[in-house]
C-alpha positions as YAML, in Angstrom:
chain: A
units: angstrom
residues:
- id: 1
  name: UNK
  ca: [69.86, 71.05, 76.26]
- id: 2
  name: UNK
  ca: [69.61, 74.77, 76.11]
- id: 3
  name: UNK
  ca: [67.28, 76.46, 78.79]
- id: 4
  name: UNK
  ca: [65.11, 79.13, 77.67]
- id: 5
  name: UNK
  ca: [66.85, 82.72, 78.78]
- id: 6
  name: UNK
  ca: [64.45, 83.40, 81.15]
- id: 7
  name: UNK
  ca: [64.93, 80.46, 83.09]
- id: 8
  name: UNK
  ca: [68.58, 80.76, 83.45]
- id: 9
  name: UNK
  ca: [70.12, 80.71, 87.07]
- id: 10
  name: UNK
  ca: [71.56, 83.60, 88.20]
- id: 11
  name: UNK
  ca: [74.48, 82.51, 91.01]
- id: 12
  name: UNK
  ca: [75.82, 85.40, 93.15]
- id: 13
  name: UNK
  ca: [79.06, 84.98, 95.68]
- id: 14
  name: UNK
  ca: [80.51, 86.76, 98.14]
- id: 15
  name: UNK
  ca: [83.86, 86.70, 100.17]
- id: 16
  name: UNK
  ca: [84.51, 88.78, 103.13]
- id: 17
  name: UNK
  ca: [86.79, 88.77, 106.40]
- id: 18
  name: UNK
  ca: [85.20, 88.75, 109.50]
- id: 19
  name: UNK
  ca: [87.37, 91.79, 110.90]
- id: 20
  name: UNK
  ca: [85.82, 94.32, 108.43]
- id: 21
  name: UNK
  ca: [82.41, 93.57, 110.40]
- id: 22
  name: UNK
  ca: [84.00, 93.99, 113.35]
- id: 23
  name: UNK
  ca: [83.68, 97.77, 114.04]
- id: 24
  name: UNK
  ca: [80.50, 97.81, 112.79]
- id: 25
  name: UNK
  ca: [78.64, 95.92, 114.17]
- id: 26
  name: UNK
  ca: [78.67, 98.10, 116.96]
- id: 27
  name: UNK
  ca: [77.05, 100.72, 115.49]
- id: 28
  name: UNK
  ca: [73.40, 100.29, 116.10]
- id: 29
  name: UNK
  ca: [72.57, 102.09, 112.65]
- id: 30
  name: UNK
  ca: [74.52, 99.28, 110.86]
- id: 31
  name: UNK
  ca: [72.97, 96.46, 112.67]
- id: 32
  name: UNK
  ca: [69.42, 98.54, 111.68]
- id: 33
  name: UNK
  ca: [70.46, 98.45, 108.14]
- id: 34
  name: UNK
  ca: [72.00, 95.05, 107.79]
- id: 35
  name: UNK
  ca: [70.15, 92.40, 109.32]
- id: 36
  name: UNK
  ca: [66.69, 91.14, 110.27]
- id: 37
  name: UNK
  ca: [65.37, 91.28, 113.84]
- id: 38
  name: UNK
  ca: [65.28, 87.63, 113.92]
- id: 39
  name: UNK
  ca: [69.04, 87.38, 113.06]
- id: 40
  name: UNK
  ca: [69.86, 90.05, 115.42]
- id: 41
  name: UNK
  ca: [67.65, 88.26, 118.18]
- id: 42
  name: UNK
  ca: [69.96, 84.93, 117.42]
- id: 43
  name: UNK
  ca: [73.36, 86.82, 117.43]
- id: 44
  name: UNK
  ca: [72.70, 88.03, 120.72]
- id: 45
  name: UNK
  ca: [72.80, 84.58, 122.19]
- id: 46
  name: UNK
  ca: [75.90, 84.48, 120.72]
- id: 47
  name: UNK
  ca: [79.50, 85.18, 122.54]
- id: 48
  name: UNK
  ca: [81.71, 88.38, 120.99]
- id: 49
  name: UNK
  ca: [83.84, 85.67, 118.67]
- id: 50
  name: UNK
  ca: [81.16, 83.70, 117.38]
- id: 51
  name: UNK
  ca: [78.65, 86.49, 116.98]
- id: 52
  name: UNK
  ca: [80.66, 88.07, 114.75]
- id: 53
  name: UNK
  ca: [81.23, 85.01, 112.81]
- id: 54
  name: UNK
  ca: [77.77, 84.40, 112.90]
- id: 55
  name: UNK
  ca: [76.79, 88.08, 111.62]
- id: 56
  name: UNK
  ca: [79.69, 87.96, 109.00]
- id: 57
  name: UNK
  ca: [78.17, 85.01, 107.41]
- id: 58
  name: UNK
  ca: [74.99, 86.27, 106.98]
- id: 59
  name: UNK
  ca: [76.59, 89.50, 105.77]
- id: 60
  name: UNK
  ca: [78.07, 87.45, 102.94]
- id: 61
  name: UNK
  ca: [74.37, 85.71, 102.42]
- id: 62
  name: UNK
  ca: [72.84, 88.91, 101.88]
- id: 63
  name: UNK
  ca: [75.55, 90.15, 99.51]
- id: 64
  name: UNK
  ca: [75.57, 86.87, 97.07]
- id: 65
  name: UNK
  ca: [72.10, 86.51, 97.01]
- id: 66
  name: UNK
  ca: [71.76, 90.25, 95.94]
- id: 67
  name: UNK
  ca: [73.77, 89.02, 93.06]
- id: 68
  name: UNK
  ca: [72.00, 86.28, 92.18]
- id: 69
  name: UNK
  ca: [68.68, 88.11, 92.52]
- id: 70
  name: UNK
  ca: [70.56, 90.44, 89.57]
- id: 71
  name: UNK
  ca: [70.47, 93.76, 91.82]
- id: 72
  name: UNK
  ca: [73.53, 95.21, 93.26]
- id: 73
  name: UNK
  ca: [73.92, 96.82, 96.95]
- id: 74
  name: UNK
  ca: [71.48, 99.93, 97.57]
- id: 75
  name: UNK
  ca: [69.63, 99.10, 94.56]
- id: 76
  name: UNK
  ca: [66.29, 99.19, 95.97]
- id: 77
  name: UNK
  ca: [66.74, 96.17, 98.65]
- id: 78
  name: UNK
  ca: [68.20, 96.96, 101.75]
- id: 79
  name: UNK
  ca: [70.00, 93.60, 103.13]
- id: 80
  name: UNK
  ca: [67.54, 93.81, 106.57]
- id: 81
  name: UNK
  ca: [64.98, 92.95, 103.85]
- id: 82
  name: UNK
  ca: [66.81, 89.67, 103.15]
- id: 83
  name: UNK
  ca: [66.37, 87.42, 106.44]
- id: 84
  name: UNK
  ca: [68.77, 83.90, 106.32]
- id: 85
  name: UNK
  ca: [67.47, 81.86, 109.27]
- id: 86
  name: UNK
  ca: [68.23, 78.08, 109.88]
- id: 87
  name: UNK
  ca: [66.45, 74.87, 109.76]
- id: 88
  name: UNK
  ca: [66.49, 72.53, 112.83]
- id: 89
  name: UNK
  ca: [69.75, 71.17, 111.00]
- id: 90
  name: UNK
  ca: [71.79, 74.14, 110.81]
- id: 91
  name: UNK
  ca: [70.97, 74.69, 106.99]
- id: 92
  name: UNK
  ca: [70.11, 77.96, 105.97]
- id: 93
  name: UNK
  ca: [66.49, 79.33, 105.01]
- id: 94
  name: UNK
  ca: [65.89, 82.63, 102.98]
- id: 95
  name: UNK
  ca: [63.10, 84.79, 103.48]
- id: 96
  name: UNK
  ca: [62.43, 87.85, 101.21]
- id: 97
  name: UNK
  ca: [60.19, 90.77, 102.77]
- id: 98
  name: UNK
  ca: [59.66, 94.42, 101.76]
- id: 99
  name: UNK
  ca: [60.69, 95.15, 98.57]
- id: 100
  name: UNK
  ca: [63.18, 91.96, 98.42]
- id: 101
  name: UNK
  ca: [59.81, 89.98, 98.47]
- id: 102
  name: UNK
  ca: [59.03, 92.03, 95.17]
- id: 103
  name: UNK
  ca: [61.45, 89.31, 93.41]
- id: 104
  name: UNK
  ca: [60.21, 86.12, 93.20]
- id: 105
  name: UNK
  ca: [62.27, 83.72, 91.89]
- id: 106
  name: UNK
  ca: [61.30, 80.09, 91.72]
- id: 107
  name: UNK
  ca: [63.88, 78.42, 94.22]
- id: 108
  name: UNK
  ca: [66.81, 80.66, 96.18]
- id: 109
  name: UNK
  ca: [69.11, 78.94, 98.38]
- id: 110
  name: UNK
  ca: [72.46, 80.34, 100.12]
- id: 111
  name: UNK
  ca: [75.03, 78.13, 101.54]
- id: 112
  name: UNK
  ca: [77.88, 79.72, 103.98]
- id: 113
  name: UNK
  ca: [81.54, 78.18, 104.44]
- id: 114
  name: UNK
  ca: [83.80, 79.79, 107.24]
- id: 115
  name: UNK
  ca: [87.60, 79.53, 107.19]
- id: 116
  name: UNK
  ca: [89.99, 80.96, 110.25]
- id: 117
  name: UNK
  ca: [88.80, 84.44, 109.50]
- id: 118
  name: UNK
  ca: [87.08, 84.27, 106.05]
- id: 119
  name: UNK
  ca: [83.72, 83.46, 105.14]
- id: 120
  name: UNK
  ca: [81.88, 82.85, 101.94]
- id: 121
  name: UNK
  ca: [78.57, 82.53, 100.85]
- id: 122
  name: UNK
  ca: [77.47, 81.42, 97.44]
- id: 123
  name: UNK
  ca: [73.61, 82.11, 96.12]
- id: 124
  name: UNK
  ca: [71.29, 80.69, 93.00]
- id: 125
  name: UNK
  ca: [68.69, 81.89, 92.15]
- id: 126
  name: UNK
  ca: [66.19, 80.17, 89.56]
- id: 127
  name: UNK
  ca: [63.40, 82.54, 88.29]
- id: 128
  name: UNK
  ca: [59.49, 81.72, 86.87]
- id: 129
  name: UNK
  ca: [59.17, 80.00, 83.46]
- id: 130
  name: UNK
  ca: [57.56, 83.85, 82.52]
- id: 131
  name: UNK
  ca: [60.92, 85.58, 82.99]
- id: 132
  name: UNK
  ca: [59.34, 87.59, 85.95]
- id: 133
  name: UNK
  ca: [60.91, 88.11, 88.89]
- id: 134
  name: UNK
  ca: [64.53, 87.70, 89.79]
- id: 135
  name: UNK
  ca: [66.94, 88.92, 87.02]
- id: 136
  name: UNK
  ca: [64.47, 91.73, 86.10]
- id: 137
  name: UNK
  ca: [66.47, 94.57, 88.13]
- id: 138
  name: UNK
  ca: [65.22, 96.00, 91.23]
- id: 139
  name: UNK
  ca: [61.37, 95.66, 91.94]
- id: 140
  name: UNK
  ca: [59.77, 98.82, 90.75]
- id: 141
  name: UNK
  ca: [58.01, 100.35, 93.62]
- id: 142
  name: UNK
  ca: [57.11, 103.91, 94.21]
- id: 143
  name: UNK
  ca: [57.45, 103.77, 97.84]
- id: 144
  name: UNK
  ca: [59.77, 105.90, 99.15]
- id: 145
  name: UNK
  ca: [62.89, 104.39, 100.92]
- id: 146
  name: UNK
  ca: [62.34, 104.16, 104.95]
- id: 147
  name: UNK
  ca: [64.76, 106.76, 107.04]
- id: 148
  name: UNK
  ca: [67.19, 104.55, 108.26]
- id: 149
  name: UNK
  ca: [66.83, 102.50, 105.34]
- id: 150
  name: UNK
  ca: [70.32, 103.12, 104.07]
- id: 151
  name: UNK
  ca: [73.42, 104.20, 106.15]
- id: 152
  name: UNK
  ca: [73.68, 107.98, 107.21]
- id: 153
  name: UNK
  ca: [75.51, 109.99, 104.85]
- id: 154
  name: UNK
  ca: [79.24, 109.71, 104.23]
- id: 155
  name: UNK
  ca: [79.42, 106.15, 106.41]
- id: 156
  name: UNK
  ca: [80.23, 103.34, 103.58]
- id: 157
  name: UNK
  ca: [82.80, 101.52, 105.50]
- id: 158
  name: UNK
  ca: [83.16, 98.16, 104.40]
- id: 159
  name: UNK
  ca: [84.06, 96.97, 100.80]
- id: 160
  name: UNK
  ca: [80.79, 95.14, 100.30]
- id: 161
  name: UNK
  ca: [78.51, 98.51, 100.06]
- id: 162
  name: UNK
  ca: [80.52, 99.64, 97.45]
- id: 163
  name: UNK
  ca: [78.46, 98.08, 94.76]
- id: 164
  name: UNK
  ca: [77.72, 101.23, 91.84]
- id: 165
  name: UNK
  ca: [75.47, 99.07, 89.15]
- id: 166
  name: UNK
  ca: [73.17, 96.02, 89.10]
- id: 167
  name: UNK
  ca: [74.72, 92.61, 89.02]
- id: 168
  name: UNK
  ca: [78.46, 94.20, 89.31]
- id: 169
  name: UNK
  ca: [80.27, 95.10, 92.15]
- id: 170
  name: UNK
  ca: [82.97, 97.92, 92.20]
- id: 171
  name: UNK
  ca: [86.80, 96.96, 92.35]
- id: 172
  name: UNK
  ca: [87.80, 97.14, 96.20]
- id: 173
  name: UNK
  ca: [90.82, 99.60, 96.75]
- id: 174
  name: UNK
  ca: [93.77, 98.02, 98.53]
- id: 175
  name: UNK
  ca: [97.47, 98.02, 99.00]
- id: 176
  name: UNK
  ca: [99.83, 95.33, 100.00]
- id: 177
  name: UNK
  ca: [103.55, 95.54, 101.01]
- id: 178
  name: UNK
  ca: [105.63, 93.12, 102.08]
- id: 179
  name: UNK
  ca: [109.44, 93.83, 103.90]
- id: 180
  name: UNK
  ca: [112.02, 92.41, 105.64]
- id: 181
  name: UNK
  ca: [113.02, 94.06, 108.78]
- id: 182
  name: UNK
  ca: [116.79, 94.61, 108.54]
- id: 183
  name: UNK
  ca: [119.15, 94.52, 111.59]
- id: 184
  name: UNK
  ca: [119.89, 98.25, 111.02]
- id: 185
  name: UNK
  ca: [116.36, 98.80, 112.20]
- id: 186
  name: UNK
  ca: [116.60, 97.25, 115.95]
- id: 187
  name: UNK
  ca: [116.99, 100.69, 118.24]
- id: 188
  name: UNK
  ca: [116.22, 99.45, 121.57]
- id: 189
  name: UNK
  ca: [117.43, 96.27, 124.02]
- id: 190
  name: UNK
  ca: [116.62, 93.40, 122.95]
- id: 191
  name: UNK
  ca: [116.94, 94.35, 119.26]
- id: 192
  name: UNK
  ca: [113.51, 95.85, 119.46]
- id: 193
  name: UNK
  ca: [112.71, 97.73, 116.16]
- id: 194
  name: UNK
  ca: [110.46, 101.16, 116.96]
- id: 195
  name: UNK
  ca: [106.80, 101.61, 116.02]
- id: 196
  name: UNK
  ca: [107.26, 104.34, 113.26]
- id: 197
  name: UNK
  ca: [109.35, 101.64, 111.21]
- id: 198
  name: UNK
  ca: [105.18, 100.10, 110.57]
- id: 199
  name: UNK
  ca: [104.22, 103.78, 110.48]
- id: 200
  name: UNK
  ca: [105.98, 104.94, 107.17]
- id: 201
  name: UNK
  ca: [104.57, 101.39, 106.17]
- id: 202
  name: UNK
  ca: [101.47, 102.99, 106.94]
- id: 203
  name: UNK
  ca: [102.07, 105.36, 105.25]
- id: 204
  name: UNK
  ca: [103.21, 104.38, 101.98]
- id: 205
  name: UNK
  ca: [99.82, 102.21, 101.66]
- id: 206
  name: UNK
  ca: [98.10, 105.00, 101.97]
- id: 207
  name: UNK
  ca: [100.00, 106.93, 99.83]
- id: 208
  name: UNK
  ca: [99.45, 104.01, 97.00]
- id: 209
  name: UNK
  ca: [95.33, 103.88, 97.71]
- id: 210
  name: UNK
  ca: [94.69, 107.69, 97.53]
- id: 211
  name: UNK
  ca: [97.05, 107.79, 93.76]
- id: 212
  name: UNK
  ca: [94.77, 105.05, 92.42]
- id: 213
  name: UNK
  ca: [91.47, 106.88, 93.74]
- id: 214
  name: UNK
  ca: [92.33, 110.37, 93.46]
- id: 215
  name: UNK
  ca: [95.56, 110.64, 91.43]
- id: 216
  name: UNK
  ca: [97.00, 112.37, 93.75]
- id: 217
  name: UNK
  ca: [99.43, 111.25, 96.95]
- id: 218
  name: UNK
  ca: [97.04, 113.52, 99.34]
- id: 219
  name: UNK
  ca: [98.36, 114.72, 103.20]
- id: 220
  name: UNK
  ca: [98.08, 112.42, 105.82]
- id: 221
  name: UNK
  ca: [95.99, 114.21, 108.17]
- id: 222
  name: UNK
  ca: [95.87, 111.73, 111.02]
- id: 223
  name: UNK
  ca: [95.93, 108.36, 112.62]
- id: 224
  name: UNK
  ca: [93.16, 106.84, 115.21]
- id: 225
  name: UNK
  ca: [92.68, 103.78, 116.94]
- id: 226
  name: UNK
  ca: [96.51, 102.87, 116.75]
- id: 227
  name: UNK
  ca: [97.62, 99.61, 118.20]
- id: 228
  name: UNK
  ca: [100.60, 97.89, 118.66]
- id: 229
  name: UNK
  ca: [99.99, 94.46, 119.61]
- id: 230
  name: UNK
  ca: [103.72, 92.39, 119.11]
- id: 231
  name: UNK
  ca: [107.10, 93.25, 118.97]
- id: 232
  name: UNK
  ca: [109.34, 93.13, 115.87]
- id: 233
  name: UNK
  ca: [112.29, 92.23, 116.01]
- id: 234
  name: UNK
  ca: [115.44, 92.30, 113.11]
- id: 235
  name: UNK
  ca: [114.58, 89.51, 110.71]
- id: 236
  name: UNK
  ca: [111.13, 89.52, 110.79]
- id: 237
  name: UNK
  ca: [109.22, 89.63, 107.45]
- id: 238
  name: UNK
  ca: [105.90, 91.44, 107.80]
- id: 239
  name: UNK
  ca: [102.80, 92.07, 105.73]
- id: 240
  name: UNK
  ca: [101.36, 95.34, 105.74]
- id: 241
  name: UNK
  ca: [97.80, 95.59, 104.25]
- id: 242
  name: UNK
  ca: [95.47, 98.99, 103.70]
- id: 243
  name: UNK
  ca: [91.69, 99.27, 102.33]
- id: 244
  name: UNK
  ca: [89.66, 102.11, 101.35]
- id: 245
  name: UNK
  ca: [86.90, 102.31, 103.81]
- id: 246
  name: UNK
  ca: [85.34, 105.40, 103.79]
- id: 247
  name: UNK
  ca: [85.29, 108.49, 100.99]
- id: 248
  name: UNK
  ca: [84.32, 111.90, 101.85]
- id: 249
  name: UNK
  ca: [84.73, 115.27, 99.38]
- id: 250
  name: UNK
  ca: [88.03, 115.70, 100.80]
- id: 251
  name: UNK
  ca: [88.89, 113.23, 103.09]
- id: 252
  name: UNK
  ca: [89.94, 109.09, 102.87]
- id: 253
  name: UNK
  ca: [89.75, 106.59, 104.96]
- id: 254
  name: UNK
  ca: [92.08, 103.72, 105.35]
- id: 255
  name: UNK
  ca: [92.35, 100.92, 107.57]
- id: 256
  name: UNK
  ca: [95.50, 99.43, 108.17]
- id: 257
  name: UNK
  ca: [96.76, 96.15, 110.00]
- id: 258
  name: UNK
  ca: [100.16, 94.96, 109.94]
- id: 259
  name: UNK
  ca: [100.84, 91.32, 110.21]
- id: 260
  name: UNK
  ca: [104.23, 89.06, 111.39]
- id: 261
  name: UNK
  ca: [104.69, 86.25, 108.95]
- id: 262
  name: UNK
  ca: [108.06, 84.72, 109.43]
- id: 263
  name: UNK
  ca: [109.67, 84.94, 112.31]
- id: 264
  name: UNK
  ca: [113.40, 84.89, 113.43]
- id: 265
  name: UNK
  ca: [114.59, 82.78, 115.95]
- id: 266
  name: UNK
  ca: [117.85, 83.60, 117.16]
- id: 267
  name: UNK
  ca: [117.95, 81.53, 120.23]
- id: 268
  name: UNK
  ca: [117.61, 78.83, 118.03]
- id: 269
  name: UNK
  ca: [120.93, 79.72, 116.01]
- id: 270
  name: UNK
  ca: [122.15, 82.70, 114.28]
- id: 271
  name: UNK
  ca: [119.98, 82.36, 111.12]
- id: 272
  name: UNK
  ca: [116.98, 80.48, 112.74]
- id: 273
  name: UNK
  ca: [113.70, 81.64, 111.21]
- id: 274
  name: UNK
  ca: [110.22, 80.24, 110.70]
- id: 275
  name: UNK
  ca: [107.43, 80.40, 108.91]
- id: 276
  name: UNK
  ca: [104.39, 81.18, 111.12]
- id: 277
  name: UNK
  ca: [101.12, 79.11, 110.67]
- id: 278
  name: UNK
  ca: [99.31, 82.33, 111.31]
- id: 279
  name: UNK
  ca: [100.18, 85.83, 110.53]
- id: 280
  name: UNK
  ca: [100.49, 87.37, 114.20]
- id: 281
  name: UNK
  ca: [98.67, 91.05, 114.33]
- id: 282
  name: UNK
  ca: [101.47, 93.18, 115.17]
- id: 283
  name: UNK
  ca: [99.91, 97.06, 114.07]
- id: 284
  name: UNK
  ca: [96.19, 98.48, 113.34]
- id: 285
  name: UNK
  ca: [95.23, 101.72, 112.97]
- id: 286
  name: UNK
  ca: [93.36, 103.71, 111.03]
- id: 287
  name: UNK
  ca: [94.53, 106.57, 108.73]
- id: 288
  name: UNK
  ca: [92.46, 109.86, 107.49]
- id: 289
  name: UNK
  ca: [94.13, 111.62, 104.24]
- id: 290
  name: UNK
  ca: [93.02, 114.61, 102.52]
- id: 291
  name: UNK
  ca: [93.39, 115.21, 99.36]
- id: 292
  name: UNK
  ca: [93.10, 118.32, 96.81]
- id: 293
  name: UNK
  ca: [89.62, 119.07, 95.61]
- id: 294
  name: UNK
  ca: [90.81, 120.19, 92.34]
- id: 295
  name: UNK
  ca: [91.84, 116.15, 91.82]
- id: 296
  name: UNK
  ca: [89.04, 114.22, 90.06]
- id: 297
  name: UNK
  ca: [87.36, 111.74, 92.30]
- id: 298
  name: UNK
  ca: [88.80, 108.78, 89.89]
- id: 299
  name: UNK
  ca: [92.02, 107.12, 89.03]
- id: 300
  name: UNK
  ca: [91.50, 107.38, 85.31]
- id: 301
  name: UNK
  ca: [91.44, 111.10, 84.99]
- id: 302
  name: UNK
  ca: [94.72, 111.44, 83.81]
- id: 303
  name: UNK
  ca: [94.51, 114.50, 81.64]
- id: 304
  name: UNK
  ca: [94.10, 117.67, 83.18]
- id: 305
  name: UNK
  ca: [91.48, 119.62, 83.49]
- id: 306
  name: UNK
  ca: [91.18, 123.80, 82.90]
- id: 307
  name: UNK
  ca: [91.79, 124.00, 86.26]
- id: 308
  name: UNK
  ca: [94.37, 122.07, 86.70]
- id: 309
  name: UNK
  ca: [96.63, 123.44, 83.77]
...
């Protein structure tokens, strides 16, 4: 049995770590922008851990149900318009307001899973036998957005506002290396191997993100907020992970963790090594580049311009 088009269900899901809220959701502005004052009233019963596992998850609600209302991020519903309380169960409960309320689909229901440090939230959305509603787009109001509506102006810092067209969400940019620390690499007792050996890690990721955005390997300008929070050690194999979190005309921003993920174990014999049940945090930091304006802001642009020749 074929249902009519108008009555199809749109289903919207969302995946997300938990540490890519972590920063900001100590920025009041975000908090503003991305959640209802009843959600923020219930997170701040809430200790740091499971706040921010709370506040992820709802994160991810607001995202997939965006999709499955067929609008994509900053298309004329700010997620503080979206507002996923709880029943007396623990089940969630979705209330549109604003311009959210605008689409009015006949049922919408969210459910959120959490894993370690993922979480995932999956949306559907079923809208009126007329075809109004959900699915139509954004709601076409004249009213003009409020002034902390959206985030201040060159502050997109998390892959899920990166969402350029209804219903579709923009590729994330990332880069992934893995390596094995070699015993050449140990420089101090204890066969301790130095920090700038995850640096020029650091580096390279970088280097990869800003050729696929900007065609260009762009100057390293700077690192902040560096950590080092374990030792390596020869034999170690470790996973070293960048994303795109934050464009500028000039300037990108990466964040960077690297992560332990086998483990050698010479005191248990002279090739002893494990596999570690979780990767063990062993950099962060995060990494400005700058890159030439005369580069097009894409990584498709492969013929050159005027200028460029």
């Amino acid at each position: 049995m074929n249902a009519p088009a108008s009555r199809i269900a749109r289903i919207g899901l969302d995946v997300l770590e938990r540490s890519e809220l972590r920063r900001l959701i100590e920025r009041p502005w975000f908090l503003r922008f991305g959640f209802a004052p009843e959600e923020l009233a219930h997170a701040d019963t809430l200790g740091p851990q499971r706040r921010l596992e709370f506040l992820a998850g709802r994160f991810a609600a607001k995202e997939a149900l965006l999709k499955a209302l067929g609008i994509g991020f900053l298309q004329g519903v700010t997620p503080r318009e979206i507002c996923v309380e709880h029943t007396a169960h623990g089940a969630p409960v979705v209330h549109l307001r604003g311009r959210a309320a605008q689409l009015t689909p006949t049922s919408l229901s969210v459910s959120i899973t959490h894993k370690e440090n993922v979480v995932a939230a999956v949306a559907l959305s079923l809208p009126p036998a007329d075809g109004t509603g959900a699915g139509n787009g954004p709601p076409r109001s004249t009213e003009s957005k409020e002034p902390d509506a959206v985030p201040p102006p060159n502050t997109t810092t998390t892959a899920a506002v990166q969402h350029s067209t209804p219903g579709e969400q923009a590729p994330e940019t990332t880069a992934f290396l893995r390596v094995r620390i070699g015993q050449e690499e140990a420089h101090y007792g204890g066969d301790l191997v130095d920090g700038a050996r995850i640096l020029r890690l650091f580096g390279d990721l970088v280097t990869e993100i800003t050729i696929r955005t900007d065609g260009d390997e762009g100057l390293l300008s700077q690192y902040s907020d560096l950590r080092f929070t374990a030792p390596v050690r020869p034999g170690d194999y470790i996973e070293a992970r960048g994303r795109l979190v934050r464009r500028t005309r000039l300037r990108r921003v990466v964040e960077l963790e690297a992560h332990k993920v086998l483990n050698a174990r010479p005191g248990a014999g002279e090739s002893a090594a494990t596999v570690l049940q979780e990767p063990q945090l062993v950099c962060a930091a995060t990494a400005t580049t700058v890159v030439p304006h005369r580069r097009k802001d894409t990584a498709t642009a492969n013929t050159p311009t005027a200028e460029e020749i």
